[in-house]
N, CA and C atoms of all chains as a GROMACS GRO file, in nm:
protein
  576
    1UNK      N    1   7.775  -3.263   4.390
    1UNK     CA    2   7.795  -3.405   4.360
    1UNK      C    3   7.934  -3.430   4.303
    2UNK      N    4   7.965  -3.322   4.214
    2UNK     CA    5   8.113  -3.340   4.167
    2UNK      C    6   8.230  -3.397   4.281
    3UNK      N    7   8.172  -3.273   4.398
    3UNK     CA    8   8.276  -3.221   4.478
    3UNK      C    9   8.299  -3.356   4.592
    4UNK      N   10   8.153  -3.410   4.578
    4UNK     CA   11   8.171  -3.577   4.630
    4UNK      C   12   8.244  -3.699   4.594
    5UNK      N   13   8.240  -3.666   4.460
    5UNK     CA   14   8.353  -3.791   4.385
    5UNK      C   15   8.496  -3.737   4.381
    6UNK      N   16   8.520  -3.596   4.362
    6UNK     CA   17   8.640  -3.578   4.421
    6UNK      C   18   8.747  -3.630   4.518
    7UNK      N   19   8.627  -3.607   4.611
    7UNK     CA   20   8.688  -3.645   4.793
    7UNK      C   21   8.692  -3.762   4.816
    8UNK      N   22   8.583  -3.860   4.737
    8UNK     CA   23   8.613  -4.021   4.747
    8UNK      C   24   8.752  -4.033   4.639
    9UNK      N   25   8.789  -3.983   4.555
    9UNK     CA   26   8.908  -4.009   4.455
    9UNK      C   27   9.032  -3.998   4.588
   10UNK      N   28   9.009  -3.855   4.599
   10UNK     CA   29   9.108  -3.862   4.732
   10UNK      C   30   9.154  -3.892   4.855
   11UNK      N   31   9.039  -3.940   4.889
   11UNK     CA   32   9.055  -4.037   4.971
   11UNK      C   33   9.095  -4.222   5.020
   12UNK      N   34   9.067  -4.261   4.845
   12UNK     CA   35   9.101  -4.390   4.793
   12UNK      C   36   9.220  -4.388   4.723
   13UNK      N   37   9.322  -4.291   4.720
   13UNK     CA   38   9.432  -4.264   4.722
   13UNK      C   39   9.513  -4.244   4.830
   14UNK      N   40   9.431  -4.206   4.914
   14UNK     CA   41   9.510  -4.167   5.060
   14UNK      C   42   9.544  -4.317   5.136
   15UNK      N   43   9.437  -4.406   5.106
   15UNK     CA   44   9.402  -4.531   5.147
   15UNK      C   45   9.512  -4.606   5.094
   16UNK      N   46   9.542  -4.595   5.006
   16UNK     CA   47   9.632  -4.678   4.922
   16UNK      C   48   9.801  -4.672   4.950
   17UNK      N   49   9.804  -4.534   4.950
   17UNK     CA   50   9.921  -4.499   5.050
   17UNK      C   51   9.940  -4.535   5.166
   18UNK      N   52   9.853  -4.543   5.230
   18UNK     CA   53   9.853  -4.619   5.380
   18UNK      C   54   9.893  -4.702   5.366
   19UNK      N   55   9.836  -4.836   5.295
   19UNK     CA   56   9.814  -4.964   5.247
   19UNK      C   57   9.967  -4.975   5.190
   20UNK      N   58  10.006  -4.926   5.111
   20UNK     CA   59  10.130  -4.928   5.056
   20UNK      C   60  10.256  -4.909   5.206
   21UNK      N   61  10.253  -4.807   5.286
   21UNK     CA   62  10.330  -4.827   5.428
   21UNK      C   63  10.299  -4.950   5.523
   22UNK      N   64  10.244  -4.977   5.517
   22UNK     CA   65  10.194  -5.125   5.595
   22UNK      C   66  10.246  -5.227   5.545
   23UNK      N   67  10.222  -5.243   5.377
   23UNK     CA   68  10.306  -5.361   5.378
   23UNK      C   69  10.460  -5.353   5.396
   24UNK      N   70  10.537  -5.187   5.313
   24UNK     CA   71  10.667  -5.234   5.294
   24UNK      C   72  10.719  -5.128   5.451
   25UNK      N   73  10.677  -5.127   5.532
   25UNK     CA   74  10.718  -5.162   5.716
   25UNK      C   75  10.801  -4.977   5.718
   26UNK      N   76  10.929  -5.028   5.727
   26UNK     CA   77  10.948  -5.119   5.798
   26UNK      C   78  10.967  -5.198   5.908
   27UNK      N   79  10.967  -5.095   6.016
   27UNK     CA   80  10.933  -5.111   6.167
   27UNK      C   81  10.731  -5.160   6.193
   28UNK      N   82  10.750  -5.279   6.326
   28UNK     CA   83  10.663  -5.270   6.285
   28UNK      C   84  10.520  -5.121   6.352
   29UNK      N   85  10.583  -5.058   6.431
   29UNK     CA   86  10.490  -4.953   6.440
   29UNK      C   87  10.437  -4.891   6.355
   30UNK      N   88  10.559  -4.877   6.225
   30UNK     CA   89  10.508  -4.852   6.100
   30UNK      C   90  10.392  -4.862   6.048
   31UNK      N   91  10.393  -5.019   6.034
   31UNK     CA   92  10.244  -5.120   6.039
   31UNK      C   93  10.111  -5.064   6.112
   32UNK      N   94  10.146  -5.017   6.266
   32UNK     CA   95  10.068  -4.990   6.319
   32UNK      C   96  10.022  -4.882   6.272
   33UNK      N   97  10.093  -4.754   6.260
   33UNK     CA   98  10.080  -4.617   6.251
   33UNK      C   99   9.957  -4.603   6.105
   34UNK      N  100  10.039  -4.712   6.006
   34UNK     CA  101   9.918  -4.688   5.886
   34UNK      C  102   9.779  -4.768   5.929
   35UNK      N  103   9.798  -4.868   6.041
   35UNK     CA  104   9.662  -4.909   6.041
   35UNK      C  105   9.548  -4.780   6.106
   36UNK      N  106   9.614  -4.717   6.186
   36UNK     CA  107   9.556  -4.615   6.263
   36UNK      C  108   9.516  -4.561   6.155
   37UNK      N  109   9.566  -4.473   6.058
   37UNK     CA  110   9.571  -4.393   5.992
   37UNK      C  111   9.421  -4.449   5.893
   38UNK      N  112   9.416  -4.560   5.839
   38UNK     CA  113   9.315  -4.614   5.770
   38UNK      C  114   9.196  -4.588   5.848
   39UNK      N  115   9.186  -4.665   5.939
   39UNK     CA  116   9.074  -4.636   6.046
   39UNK      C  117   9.024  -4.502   6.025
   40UNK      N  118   9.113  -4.395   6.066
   40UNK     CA  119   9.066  -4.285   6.040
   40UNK      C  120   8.997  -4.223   5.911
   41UNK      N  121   9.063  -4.281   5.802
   41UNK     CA  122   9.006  -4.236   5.678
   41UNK      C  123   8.923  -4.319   5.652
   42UNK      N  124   8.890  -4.422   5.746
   42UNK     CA  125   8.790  -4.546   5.666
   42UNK      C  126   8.666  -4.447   5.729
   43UNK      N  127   8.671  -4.366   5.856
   43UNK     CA  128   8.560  -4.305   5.899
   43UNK      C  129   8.529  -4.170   5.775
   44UNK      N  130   8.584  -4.105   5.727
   44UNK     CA  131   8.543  -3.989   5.652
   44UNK      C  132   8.534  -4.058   5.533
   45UNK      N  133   8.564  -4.211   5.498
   45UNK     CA  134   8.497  -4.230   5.373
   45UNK      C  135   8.343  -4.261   5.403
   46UNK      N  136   8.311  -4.343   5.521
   46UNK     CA  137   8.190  -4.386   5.512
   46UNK      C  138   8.075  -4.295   5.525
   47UNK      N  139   8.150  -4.175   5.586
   47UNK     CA  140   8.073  -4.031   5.589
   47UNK      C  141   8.059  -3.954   5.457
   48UNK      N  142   8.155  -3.978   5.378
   48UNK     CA  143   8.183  -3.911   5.261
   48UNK      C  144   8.053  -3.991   5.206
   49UNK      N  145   8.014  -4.135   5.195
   49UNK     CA  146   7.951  -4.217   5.107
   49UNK      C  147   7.782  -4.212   5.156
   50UNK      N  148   7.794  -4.131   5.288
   50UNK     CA  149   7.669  -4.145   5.286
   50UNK      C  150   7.634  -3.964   5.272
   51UNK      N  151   7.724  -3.924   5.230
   51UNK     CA  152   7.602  -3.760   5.226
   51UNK      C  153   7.630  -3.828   5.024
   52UNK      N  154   7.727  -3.900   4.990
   52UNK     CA  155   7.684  -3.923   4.832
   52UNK      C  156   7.538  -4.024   4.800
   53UNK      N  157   7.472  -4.078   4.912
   53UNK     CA  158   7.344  -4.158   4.959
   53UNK      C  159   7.243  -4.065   4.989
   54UNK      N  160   7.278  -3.939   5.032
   54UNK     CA  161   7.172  -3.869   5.065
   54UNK      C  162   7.071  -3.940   5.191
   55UNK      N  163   7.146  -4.023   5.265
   55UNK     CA  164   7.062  -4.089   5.402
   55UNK      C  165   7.181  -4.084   5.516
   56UNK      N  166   7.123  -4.019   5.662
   56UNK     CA  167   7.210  -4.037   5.759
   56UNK      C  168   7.220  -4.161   5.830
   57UNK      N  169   7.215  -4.284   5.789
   57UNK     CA  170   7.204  -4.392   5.857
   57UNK      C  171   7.350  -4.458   5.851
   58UNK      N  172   7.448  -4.403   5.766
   58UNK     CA  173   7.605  -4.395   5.767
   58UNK      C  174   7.660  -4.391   5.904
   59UNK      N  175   7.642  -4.242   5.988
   59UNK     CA  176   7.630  -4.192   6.109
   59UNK      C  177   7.690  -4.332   6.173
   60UNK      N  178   7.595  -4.399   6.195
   60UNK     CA  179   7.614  -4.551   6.290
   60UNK      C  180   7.716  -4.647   6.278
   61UNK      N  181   7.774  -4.629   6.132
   61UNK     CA  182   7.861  -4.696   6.080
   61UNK      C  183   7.970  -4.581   6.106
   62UNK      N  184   8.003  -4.514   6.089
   62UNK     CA  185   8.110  -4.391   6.132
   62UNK      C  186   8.131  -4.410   6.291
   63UNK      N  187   8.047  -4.388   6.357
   63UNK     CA  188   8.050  -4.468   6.533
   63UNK      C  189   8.112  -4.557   6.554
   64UNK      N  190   8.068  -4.686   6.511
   64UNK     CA  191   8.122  -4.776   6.533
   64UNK      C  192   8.229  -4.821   6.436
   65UNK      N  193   8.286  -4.772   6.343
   65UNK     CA  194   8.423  -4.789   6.310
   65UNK      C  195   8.535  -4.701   6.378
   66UNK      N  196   8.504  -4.574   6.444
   66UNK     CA  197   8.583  -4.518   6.498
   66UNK      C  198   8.614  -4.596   6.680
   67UNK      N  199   8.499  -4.647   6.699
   67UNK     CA  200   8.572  -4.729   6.832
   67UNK      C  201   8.642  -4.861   6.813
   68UNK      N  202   8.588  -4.900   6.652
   68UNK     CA  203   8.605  -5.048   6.676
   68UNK      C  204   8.811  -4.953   6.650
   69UNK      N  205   8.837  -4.896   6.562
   69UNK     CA  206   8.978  -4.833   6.533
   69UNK      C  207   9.030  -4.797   6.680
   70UNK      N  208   8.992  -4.739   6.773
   70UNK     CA  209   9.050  -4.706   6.873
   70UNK      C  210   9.076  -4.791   6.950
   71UNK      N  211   9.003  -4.995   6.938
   71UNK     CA  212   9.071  -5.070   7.036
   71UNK      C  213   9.109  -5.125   6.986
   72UNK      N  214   9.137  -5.158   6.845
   72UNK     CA  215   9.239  -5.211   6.740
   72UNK      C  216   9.383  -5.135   6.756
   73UNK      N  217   9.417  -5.003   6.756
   73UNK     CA  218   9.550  -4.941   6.801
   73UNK      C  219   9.575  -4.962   6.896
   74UNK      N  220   9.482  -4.963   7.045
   74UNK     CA  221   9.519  -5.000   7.166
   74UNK      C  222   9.596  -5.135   7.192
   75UNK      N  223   9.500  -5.206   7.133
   75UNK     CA  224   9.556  -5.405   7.082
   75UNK      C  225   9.696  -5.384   7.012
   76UNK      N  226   9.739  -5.343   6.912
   76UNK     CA  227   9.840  -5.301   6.845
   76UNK      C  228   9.939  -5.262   6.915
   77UNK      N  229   9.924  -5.154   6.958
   77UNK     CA  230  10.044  -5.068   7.070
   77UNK      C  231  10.087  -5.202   7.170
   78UNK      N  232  10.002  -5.266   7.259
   78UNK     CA  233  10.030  -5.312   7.360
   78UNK      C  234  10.092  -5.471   7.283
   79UNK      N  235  10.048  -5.456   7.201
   79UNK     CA  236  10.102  -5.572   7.103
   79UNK      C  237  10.274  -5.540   7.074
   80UNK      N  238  10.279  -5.405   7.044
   80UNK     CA  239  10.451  -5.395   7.002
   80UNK      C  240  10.508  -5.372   7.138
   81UNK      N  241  10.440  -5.383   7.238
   81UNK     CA  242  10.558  -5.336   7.372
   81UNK      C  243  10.559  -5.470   7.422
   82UNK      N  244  10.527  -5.587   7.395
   82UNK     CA  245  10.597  -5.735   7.438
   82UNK      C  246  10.685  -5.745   7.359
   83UNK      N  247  10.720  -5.696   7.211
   83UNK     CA  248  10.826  -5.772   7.157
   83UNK      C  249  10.976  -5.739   7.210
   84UNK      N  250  11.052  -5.808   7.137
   84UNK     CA  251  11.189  -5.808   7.151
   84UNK      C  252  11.252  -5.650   7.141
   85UNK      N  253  11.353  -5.595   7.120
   85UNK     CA  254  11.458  -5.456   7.111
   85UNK      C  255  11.502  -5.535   6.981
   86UNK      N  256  11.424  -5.439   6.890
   86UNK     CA  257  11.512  -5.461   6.750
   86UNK      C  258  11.537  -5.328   6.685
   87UNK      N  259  11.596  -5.315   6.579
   87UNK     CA  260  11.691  -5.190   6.521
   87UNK      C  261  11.709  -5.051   6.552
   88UNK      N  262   7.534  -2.090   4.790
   88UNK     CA  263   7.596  -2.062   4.919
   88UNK      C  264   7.615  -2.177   5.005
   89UNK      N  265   7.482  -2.244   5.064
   89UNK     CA  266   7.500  -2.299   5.161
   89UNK      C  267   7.599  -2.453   5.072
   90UNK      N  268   7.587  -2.497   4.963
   90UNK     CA  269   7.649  -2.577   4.872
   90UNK      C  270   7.757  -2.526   4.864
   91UNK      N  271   7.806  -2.455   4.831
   91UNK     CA  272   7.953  -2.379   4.866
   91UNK      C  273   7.996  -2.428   4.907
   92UNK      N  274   7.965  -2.412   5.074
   92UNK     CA  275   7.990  -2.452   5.172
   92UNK      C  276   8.057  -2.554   5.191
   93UNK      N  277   7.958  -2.679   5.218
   93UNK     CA  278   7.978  -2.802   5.201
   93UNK      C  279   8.067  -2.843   5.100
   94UNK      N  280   8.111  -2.795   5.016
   94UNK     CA  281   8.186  -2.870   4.908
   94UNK      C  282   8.310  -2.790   4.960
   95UNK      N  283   8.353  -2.720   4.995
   95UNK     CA  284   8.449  -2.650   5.061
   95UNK      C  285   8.523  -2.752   5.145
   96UNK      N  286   8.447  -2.721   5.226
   96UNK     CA  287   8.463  -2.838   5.406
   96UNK      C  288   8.460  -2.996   5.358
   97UNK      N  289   8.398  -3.041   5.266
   97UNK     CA  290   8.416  -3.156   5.190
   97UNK      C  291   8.591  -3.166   5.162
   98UNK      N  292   8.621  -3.084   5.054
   98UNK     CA  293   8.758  -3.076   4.929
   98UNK      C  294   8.837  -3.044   5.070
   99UNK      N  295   8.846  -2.966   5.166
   99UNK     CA  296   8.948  -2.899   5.239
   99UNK      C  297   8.959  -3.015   5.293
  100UNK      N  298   8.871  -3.100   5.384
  100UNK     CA  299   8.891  -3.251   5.483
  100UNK      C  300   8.958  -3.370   5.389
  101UNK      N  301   8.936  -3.369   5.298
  101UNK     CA  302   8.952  -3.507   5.203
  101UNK      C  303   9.120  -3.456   5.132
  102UNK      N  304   9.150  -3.324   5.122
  102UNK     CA  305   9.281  -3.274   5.107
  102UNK      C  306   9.368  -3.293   5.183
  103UNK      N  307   9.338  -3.278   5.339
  103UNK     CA  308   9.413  -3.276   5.430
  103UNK      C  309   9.479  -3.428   5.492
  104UNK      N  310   9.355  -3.540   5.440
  104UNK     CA  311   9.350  -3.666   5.448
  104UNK      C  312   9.460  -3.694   5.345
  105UNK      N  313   9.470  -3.680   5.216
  105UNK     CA  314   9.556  -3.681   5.162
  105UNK      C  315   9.700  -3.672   5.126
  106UNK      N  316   9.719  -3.546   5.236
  106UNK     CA  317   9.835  -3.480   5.269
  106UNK      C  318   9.888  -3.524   5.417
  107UNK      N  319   9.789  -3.608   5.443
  107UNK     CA  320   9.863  -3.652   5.582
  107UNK      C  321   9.885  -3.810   5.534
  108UNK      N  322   9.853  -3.855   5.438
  108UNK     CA  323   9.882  -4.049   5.386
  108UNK      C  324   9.981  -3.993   5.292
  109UNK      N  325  10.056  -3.875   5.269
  109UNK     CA  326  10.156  -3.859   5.177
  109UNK      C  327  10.304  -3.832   5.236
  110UNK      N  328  10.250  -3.750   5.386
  110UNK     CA  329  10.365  -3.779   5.515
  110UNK      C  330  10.378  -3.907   5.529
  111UNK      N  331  10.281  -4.012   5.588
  111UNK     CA  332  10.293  -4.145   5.619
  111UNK      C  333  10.383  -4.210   5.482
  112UNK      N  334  10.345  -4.196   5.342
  112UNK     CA  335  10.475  -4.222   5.271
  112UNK      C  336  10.567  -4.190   5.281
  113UNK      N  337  10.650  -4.077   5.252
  113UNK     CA  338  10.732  -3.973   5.239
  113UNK      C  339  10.829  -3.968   5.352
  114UNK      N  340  10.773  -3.961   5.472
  114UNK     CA  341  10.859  -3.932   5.597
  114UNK      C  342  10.954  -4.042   5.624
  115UNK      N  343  11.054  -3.987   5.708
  115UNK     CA  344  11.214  -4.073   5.711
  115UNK      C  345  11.116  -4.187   5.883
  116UNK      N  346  11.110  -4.176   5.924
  116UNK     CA  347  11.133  -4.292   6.063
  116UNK      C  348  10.971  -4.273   6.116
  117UNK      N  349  10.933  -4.398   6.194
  117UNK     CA  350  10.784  -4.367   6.256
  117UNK      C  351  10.739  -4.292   6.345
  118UNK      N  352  10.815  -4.238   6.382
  118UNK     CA  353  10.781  -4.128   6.464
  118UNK      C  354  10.715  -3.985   6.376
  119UNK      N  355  10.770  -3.946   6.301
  119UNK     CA  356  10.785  -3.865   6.164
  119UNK      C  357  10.626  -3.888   6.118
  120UNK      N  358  10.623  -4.049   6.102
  120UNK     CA  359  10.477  -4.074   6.013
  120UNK      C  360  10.382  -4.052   6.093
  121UNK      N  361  10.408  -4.050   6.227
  121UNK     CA  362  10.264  -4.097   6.324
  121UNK      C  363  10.245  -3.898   6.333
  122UNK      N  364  10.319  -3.808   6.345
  122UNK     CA  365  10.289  -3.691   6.385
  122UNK      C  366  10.265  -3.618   6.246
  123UNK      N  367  10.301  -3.663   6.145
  123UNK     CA  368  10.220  -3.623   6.014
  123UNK      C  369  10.091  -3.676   6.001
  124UNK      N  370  10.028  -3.834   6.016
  124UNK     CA  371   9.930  -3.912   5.973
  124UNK      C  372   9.809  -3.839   6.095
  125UNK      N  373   9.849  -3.862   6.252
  125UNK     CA  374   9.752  -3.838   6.359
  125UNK      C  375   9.666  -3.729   6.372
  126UNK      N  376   9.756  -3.616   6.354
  126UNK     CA  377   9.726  -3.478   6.355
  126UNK      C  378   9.601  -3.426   6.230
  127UNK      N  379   9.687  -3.437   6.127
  127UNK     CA  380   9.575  -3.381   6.016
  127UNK      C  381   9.456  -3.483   5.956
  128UNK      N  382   9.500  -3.628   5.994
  128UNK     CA  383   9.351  -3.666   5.973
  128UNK      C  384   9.229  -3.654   6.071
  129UNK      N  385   9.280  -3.612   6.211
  129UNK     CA  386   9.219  -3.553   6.302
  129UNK      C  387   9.084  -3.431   6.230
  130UNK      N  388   9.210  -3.320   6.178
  130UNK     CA  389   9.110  -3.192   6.149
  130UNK      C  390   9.057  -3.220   6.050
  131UNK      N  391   9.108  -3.296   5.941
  131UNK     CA  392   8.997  -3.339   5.819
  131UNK      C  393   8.899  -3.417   5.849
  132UNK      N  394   8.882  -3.524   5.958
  132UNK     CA  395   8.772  -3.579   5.978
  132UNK      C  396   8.662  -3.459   6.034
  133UNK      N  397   8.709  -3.372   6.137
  133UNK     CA  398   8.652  -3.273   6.185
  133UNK      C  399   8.576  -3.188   6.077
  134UNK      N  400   8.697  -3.129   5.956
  134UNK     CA  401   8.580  -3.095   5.867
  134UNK      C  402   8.500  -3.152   5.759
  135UNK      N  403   8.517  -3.328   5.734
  135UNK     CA  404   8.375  -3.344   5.688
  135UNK      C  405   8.300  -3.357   5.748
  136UNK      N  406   8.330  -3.400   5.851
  136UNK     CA  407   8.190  -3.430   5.977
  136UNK      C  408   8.081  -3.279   5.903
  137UNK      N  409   8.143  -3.153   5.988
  137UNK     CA  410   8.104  -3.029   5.969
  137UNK      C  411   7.995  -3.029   5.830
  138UNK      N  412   8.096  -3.064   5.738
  138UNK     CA  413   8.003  -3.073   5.597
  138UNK      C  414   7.886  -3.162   5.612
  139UNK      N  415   7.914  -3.248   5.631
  139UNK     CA  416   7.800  -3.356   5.627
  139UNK      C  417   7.687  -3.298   5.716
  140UNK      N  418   7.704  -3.253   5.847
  140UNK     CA  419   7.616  -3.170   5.929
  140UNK      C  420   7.508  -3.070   5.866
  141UNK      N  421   7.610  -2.932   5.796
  141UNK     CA  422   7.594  -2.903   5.705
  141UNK      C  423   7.456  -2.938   5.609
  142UNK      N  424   7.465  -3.096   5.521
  142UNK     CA  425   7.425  -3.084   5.399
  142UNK      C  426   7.332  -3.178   5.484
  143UNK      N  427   7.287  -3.246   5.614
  143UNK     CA  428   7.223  -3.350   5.597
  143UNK      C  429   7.158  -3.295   5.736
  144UNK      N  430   7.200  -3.228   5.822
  144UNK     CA  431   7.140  -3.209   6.007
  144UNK      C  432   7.202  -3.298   6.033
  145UNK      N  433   7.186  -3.289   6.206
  145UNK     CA  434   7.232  -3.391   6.240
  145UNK      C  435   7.146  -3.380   6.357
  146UNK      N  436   7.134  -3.554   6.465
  146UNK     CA  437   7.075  -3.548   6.578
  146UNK      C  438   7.182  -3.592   6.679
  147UNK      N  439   7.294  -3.542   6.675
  147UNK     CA  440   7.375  -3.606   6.747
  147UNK      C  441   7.525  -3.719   6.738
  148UNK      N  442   7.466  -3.808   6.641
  148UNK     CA  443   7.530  -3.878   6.631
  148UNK      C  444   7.669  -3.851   6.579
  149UNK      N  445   7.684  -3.753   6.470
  149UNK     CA  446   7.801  -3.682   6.406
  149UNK      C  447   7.877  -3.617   6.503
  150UNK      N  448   7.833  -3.535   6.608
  150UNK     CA  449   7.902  -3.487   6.729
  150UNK      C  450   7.960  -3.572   6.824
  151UNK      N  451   7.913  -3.681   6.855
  151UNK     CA  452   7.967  -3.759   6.950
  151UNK      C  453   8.086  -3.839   6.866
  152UNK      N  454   8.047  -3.875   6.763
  152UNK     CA  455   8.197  -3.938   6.666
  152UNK      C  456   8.300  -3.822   6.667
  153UNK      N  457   8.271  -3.708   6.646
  153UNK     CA  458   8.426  -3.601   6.615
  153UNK      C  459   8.440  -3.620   6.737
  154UNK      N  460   8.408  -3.605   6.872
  154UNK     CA  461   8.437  -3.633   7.024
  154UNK      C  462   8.544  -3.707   7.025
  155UNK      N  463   8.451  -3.883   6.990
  155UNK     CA  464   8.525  -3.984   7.030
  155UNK      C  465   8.638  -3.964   6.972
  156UNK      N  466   8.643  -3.956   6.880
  156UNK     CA  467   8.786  -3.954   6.746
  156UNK      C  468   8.853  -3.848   6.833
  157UNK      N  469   8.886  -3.718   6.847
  157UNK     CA  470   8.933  -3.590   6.919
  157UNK      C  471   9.012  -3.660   7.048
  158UNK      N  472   8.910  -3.711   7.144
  158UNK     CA  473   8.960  -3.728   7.275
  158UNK      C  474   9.056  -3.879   7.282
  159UNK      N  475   9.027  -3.964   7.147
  159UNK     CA  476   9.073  -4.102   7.118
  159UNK      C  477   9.219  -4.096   7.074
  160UNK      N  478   9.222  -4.040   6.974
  160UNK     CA  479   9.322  -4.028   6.834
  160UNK      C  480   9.478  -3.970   6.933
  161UNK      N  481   9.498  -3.874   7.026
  161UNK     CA  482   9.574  -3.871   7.120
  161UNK      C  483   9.659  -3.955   7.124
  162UNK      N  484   9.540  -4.052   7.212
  162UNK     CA  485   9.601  -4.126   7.328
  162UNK      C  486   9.647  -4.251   7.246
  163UNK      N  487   9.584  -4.302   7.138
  163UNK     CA  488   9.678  -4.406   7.111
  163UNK      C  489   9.778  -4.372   6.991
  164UNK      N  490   9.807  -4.213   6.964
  164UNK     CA  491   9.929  -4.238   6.901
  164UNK      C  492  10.042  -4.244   6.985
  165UNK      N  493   9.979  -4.202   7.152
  165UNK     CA  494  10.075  -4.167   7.219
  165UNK      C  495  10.120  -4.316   7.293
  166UNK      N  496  10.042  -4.416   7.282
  166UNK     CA  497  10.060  -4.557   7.341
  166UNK      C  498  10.144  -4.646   7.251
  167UNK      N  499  10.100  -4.603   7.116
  167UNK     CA  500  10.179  -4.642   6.961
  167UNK      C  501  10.341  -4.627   7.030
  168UNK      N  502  10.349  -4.460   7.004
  168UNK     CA  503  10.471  -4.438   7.034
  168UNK      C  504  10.557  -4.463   7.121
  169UNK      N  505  10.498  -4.490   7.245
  169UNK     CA  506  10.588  -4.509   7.394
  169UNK      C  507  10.590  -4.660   7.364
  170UNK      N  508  10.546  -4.736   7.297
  170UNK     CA  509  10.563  -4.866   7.257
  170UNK      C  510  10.642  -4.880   7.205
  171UNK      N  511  10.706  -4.773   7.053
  171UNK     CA  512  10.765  -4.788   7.010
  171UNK      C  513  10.895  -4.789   7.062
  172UNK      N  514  10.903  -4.692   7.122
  172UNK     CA  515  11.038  -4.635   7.192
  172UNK      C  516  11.051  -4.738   7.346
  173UNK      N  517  11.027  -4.797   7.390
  173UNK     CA  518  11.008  -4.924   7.487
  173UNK      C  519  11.070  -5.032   7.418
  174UNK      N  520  11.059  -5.064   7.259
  174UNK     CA  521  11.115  -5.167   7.187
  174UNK      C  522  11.281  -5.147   7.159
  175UNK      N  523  11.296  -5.017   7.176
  175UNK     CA  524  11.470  -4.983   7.156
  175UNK      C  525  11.478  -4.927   7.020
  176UNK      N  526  11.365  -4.897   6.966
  176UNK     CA  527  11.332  -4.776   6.847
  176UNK      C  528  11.387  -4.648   6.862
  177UNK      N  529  11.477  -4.617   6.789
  177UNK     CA  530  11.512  -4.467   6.835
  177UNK      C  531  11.483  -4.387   6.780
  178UNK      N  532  11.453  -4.218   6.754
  178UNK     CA  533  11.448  -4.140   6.609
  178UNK      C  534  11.503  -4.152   6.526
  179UNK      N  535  11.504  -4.076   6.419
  179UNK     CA  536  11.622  -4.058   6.324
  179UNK      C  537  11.693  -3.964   6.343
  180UNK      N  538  11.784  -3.929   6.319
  180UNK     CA  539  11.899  -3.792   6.335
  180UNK      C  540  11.989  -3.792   6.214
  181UNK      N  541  11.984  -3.665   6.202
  181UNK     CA  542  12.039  -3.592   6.037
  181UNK      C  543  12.191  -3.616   6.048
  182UNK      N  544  12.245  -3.678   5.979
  182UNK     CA  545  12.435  -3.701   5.978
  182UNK      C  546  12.500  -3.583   5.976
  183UNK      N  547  12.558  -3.541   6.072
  183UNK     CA  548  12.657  -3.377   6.073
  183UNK      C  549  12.755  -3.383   5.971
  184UNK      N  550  12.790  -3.518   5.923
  184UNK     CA  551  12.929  -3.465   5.815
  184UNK      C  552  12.869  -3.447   5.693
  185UNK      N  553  12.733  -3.532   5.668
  185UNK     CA  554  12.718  -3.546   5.525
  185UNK      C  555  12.575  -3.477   5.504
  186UNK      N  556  12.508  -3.366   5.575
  186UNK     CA  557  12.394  -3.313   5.603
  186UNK      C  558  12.268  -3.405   5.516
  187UNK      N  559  12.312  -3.356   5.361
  187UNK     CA  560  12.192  -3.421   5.313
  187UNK      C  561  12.162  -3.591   5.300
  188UNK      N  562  12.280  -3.697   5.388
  188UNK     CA  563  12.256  -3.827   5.392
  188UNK      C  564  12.179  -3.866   5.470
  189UNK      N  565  12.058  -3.957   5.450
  189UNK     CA  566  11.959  -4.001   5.547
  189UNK      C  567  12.065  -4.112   5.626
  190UNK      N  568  12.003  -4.160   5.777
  190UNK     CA  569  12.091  -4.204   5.852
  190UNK      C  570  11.997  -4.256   5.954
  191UNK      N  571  11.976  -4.412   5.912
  191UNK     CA  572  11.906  -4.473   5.983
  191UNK      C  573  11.920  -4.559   6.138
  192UNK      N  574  11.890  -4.509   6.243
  192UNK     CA  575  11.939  -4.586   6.339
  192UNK      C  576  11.808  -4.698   6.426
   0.00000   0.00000   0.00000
């Protein structure tokens, strides 16, 4: 149980760092790259939170945040290849 | 033992998560961040999955997520990136006169 609040500490640090590259950029792939990056850790938190639940019904929620993340970057990417040639 | 375990594959995944949102700070240009951030939150998701397997069984559902994520996580850093570089994004490159000056282009 320790070793559970650990990994949520570190992981809501990891989050934050993300969060912190997203806003100050500065390209915006930048933006993108940490949204990816969240996604990903938003999945091993919700996994992390459910073995600290002791119920696998997390599982479903881990699924479907990892696809809903994979057409959110897709949207994103195809989002930065209309813009303009900047720096 | 089998608690061991799990808290192992727990601390090692949630470390690696860590150490890859500390590249995404740290690193000079986005290219830099996306091949620090993509990669190791890859294998750390891989090993809590493992843990969680581990401490809870599984019927499936935990296997098909490390899948999706594995065969996913690729392809759109690689769509990220060719996006990027399509916008007139270039790398970064280390200055030959002044080695240790960062040098943003």
């Amino acid at each position: 149980m320790t070793a559970v609040t650990i990994a949520l500490a570190m992981l809501v640090v990891a989050m934050a760092l993300c969060l912190l590259r997203m806003v100050r950029g500065p390209h915006l792939g930048d933006r993108v790259v940490a949204g990816d990056t969240i996604a990903t850790i938003l999945i091993i938190l919700v996994t992390v939170l459910g073995m600290r639940a002791g119920t696998r019904l997390y599982a479903d929620v881990a699924a479907v945040v990892a696809i809903l993340g994979f057409i959110g970057t897709v949207a994103a990417a195809r989002y930065v290849r209309g813009r303009p040639p900047i720096a | 033992m089998r608690d061991t375990a799990i808290a192992v594959l727990l601390l090692a995944g949630s470390s690696l998560s860590l150490i890859a949102a500390l590249g995404l700070h740290r690193f000079t240009d986005a290219y830099a961040r996306l091949h620090a951030a993509t990669k190791a939150t890859t294998l750390g998701l891989a090993l809590v999955l493992s843990s969680a397997i581990l401490a809870h069984g599984t019927d499936g559902r935990e296997i098909v997520t490390l899948l999706f994520v594995l065969l996913t996580a690729p392809v759109g850093a690689h769509m990220v990136s060719k996006a990027m570089y399509e916008t007139g994004y270039r790398p970064w490159e280390a200055d030959e006169q002044e080695p240790g000056r960062r040098r943003r282009r």
